[in-house]
Every structure is written in structure tokens, then in C-alpha cells.
C-alpha positions as CSV (number, residue, x, y, z in Angstrom):
1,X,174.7,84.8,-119.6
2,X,176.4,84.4,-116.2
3,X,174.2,83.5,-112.8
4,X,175.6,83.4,-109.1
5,X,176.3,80.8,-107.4
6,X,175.3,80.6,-104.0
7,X,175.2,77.9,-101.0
8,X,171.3,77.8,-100.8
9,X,168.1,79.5,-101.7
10,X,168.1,81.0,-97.7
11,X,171.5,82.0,-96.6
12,X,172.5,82.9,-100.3
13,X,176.4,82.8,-99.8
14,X,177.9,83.5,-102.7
15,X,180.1,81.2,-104.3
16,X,181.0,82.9,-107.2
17,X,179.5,82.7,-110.8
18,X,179.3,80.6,-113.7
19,X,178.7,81.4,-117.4
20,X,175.9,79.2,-118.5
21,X,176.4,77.1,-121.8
22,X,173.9,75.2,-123.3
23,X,170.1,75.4,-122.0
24,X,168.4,71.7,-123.4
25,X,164.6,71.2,-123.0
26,X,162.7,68.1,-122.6
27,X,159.6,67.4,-123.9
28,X,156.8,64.6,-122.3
29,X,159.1,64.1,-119.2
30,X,156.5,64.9,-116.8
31,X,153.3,62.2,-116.6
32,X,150.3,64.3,-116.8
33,X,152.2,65.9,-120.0
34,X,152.5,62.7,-121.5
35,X,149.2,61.3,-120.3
36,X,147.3,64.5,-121.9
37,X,148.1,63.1,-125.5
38,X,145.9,60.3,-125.1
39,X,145.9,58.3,-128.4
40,X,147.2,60.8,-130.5
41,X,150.7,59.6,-129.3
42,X,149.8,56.4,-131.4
43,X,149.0,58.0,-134.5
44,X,151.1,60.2,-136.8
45,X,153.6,62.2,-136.2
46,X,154.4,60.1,-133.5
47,X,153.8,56.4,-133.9
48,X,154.4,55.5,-129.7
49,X,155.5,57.0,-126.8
50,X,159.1,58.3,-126.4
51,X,161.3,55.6,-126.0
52,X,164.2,58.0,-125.1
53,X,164.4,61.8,-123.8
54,X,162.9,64.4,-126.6
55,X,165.2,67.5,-125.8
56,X,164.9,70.7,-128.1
57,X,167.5,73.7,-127.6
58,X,166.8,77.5,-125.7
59,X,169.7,78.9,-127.2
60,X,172.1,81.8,-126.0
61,X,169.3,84.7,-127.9
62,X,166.4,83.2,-125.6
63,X,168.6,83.5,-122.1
64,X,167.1,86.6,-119.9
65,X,167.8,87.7,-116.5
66,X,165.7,87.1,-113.1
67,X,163.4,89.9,-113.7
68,X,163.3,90.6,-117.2
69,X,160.5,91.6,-119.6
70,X,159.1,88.8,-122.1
71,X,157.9,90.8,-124.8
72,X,155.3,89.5,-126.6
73,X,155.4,88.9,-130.7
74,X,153.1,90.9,-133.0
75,X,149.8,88.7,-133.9
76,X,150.2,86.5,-130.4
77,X,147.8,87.5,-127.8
78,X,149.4,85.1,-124.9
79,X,152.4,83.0,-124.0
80,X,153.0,79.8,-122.3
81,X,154.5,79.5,-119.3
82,X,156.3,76.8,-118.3
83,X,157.8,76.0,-115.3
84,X,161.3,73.8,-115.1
85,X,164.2,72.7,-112.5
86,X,167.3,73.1,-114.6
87,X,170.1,70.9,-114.0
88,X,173.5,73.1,-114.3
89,X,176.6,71.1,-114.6
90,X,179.9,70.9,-113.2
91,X,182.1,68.8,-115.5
92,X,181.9,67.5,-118.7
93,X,179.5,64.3,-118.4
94,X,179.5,61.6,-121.1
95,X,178.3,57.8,-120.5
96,X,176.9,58.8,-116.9
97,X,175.5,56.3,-114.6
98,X,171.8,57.1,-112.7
99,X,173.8,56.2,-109.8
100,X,176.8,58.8,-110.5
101,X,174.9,61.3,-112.0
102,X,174.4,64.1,-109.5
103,X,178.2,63.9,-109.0
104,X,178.5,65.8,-112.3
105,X,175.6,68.5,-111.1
106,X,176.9,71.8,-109.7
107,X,173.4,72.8,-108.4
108,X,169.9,73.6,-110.0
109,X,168.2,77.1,-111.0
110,X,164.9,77.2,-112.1
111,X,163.5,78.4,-115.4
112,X,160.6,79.5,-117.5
113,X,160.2,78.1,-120.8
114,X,158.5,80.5,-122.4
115,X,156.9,80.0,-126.0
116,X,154.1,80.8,-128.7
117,X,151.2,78.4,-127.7
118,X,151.2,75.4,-130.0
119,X,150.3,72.3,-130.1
120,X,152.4,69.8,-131.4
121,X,155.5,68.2,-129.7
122,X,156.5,66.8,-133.0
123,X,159.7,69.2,-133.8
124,X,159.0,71.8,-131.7
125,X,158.7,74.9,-133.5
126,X,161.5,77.0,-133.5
127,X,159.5,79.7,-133.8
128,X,157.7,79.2,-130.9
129,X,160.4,78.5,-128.6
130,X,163.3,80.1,-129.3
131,X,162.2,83.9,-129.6
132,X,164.7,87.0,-127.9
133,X,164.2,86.5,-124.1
134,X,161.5,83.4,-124.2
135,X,164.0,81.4,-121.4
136,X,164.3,83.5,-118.4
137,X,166.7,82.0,-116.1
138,X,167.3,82.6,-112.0
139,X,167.5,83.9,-109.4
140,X,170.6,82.0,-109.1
141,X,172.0,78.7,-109.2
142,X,171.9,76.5,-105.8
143,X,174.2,74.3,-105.2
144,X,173.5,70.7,-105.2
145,X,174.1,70.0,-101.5
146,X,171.8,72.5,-100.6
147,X,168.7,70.4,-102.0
148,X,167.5,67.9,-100.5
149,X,166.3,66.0,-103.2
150,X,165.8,67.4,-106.4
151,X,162.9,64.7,-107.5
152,X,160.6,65.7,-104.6
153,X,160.3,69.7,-104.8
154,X,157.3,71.1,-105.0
155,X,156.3,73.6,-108.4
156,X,154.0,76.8,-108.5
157,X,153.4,79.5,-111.2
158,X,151.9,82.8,-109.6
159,X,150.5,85.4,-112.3
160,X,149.9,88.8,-110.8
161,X,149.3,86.9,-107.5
162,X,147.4,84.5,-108.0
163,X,148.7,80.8,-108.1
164,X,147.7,79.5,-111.6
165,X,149.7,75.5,-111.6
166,X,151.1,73.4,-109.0
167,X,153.1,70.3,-109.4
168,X,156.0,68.7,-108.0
169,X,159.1,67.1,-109.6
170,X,157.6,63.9,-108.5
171,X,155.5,63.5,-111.4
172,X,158.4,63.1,-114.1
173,X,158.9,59.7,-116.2
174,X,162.3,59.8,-115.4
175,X,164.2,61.0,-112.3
176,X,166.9,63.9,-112.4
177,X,169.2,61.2,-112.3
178,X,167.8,59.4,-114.9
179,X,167.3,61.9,-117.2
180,X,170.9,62.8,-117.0
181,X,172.2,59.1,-117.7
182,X,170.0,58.8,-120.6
183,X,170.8,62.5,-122.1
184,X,174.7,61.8,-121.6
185,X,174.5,58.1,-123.4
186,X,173.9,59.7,-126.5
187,X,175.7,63.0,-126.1
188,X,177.8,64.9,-124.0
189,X,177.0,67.6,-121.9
190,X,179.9,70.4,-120.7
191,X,180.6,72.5,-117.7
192,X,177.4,75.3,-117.6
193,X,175.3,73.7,-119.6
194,X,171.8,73.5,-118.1
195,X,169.1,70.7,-118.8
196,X,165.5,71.5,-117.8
197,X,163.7,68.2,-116.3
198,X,160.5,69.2,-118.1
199,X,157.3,71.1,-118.0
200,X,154.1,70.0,-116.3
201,X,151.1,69.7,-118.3
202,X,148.6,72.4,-118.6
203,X,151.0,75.1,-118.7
204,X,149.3,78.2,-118.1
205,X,149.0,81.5,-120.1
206,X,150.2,84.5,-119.5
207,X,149.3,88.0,-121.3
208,X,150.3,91.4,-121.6
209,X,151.0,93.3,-118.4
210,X,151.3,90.1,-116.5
211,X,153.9,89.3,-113.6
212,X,154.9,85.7,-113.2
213,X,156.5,84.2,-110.5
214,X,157.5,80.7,-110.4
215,X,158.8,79.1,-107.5
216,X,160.9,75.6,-106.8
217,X,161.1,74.8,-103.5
218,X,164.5,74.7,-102.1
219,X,165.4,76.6,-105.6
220,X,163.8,80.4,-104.8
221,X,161.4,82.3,-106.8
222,X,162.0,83.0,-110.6
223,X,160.2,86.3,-111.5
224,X,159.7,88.4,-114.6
225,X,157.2,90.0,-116.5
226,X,155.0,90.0,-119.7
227,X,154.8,93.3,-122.5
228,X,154.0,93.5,-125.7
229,X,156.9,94.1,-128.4
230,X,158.2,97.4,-129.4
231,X,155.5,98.9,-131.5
232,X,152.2,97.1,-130.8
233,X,149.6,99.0,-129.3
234,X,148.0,97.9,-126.6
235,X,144.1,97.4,-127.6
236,X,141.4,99.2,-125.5
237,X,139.2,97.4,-123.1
């Protein structure tokens, strides 16, 4: 999947575009995500908190276009919504300090994690997460000195109007910056590959026939709607 690259969210120069690689997830990175497991992060599966960044994959098959339809799987009656900064990068980043790390950042896009309700964060499901189209991406990716500071934007998901979550990028456990250094101590992460900074708690749902907007400020508004799969019937009110 390619996106344009473009000077800001406002003046939208064009700067080309890039052919996104990789799009990582990570779980529990904002507070109010980790704080709604209470105990249960204690006891099995988990044992303690996260010492280190849980990522999970959206791979190429998930990927969909500013405006595309999320169809919805047979026997589901809702998705999650879940709204993330992703992180595009540059250059290949490996061993990356907190205080180099947005040196390696070409600019951020914004992105909705779709998936299956569930509720464990213990291997996530791949099921769940990774269906045809469950990671729209968009509208485009804006370059990195164009925000002013990628920690402090403000987060809203609209459904058919009506603004259903707000947060702010604030609220994470670790920093953009962070996040990055502690990703790229363990692993390496290429030109076009994308790293979401996490999903605030209480995602909401959305169901069939919905429209969801989710906006980043700085970062634009990330639209597309909700149907139900090829050959389920929609059930009468």
C-alpha cells in the first residue's frame, strides 16, 4: 500500500509517496489501557505488567485505504475501533537512542486498528486482528517537522457524527521516542515500516452501516466505513 507524503495536515504539499512496509501494534502502551486490567495483570496469563513493548503485527492483507469499507465477519455483530498515531520511518533504525529517535521518523499517519472484540491481550488473536481490511491507514503521511510534538496531540473517534472517545497521546507509558528506542533494541525496523503508539482504553464499537472518523490533531481525519461481508443479510429492525 503506498500513502502521500505531504508537508502538513493544512497546506498538504505533496512530497511524493512512500510504500508502507511493516504496520507493528502495541498493546498496554496507553495508561488507562493498562490501568483497566486491574489485578488480572498479576495473575495468569500474565504474571506482571509489561516490562517491555507487547507489539503484534497488521500485516500487508489488513492495510486499506482512507475511506474504505470494513466489512464485517459472519457471526460478529460489532468491531472495535481503535484509534493510533503511527510512526512511519525513514531509514533503517536499529539500537536507537530516545534522544535520536525521531531522526529516523519520516512523519506520522494515523490509523484504525480494527478487530473482533476480545478480551485478552495475551497473544492477541490473529483472528481478531488481522482480518482483509481491519487496519485502515491515512489520509496521508505528515511529515515529522510539521508536528509539533507528537506526545501531546489530542485523539477523537466520531461514529456517524457523534464523538464516541477522546484522548491524547499524553496518556502513553512510554513516549514516541521511547517507544521507538525500546522497539529498535530488540529488532530492527526498515524504511516504511509504520509502528502504532497504542490504543486508548475503552475503544468503542462500531456496527454495520456505521461511518468512523478518527482524528489526530496535527495528523488530519482518518475516515472509513462499516458493512457487513458479502452475503450476510442485514437483519430487520
Amino acid at each position: 500500500m503506498r500513502l502521500a507524503h505531504v508537508a502538513g495536515s493544512i497546506e498538504r504539499t505533496l512530497r511524493g509517496e512512500l510504500e508502507l512496509g511493516t504496520v507493528y501494534g502495541t498493546l498496554l502502551n496507553f495508561r488507562g489501557a493498562l490501568t483497566a486490567l486491574g489485578e488480572a495483570v498479576h495473575a495468569p496469563p500474565y504474571g506482571a505488567p509489561p516490562r517491555a513493548p507487547v507489539l503484534y503485527i497488521k500485516p500487508a492483507n489488513t492495510h486499506a485505504s482512507h475511506g474504505a469499507t470494513v466489512c464485517m465477519p459472519a457471526g460478529v455483530e460489532s468491531l472495535r475501533i481503535g484509534a493510533a498515531l503511527g510512526i512511519v520511518f525513514a531509514r533503517r533504525a536499529t539500537r536507537v537512542s530516545p534522544s535520536d529517535a525521531l531522526d529516523y521518523v519520516l512523519g506520522y499517519t494515523i490509523a484504525s486498528d480494527v478487530s473482533v472484540p476480545h478480551d485478552s491481550y495475551y497473544r492477541p488473536a490473529v483472528r481478531s486482528t488481522c482480518r482483509d481490511g481491519f487496519c485502515p491507514l491515512g489520509p496521508a503521511i505528515v511529515s515529522r517537522n510539521a508536528v509539533s510534538d507528537p506526545n501531546h496531540l489530542p485523539i477523537a473517534v466520531r461514529i456517524n457524527g457523534q464523538t464516541e472517545q477522546t484522548d491524547k497521546t499524553s496518556q502513553t507509558v512510554r513516549s514516541v521516542e521511547q517507544l521507538i528506542a525500546d522497539v529498535t533494541e530488540f529488532m530492527t525496523l526498515d524504511a516504511g515500516d509504520v509502528l502504532l503508539l497504542g490504543v486508548p482504553a475503552d475503544a468503542p464499537h462500531a456496527h454495520a452501516g456505521d461511518h468512523v472518523e478518527i482524528e489526530i490533531g496535527e495528523i488530519g481525519i482518518l475516515s472509513h466505513s462499516v458493512a457487513l461481508a458479502e452475503g450476510r443479510a442485514q437483519e430487520a429492525p
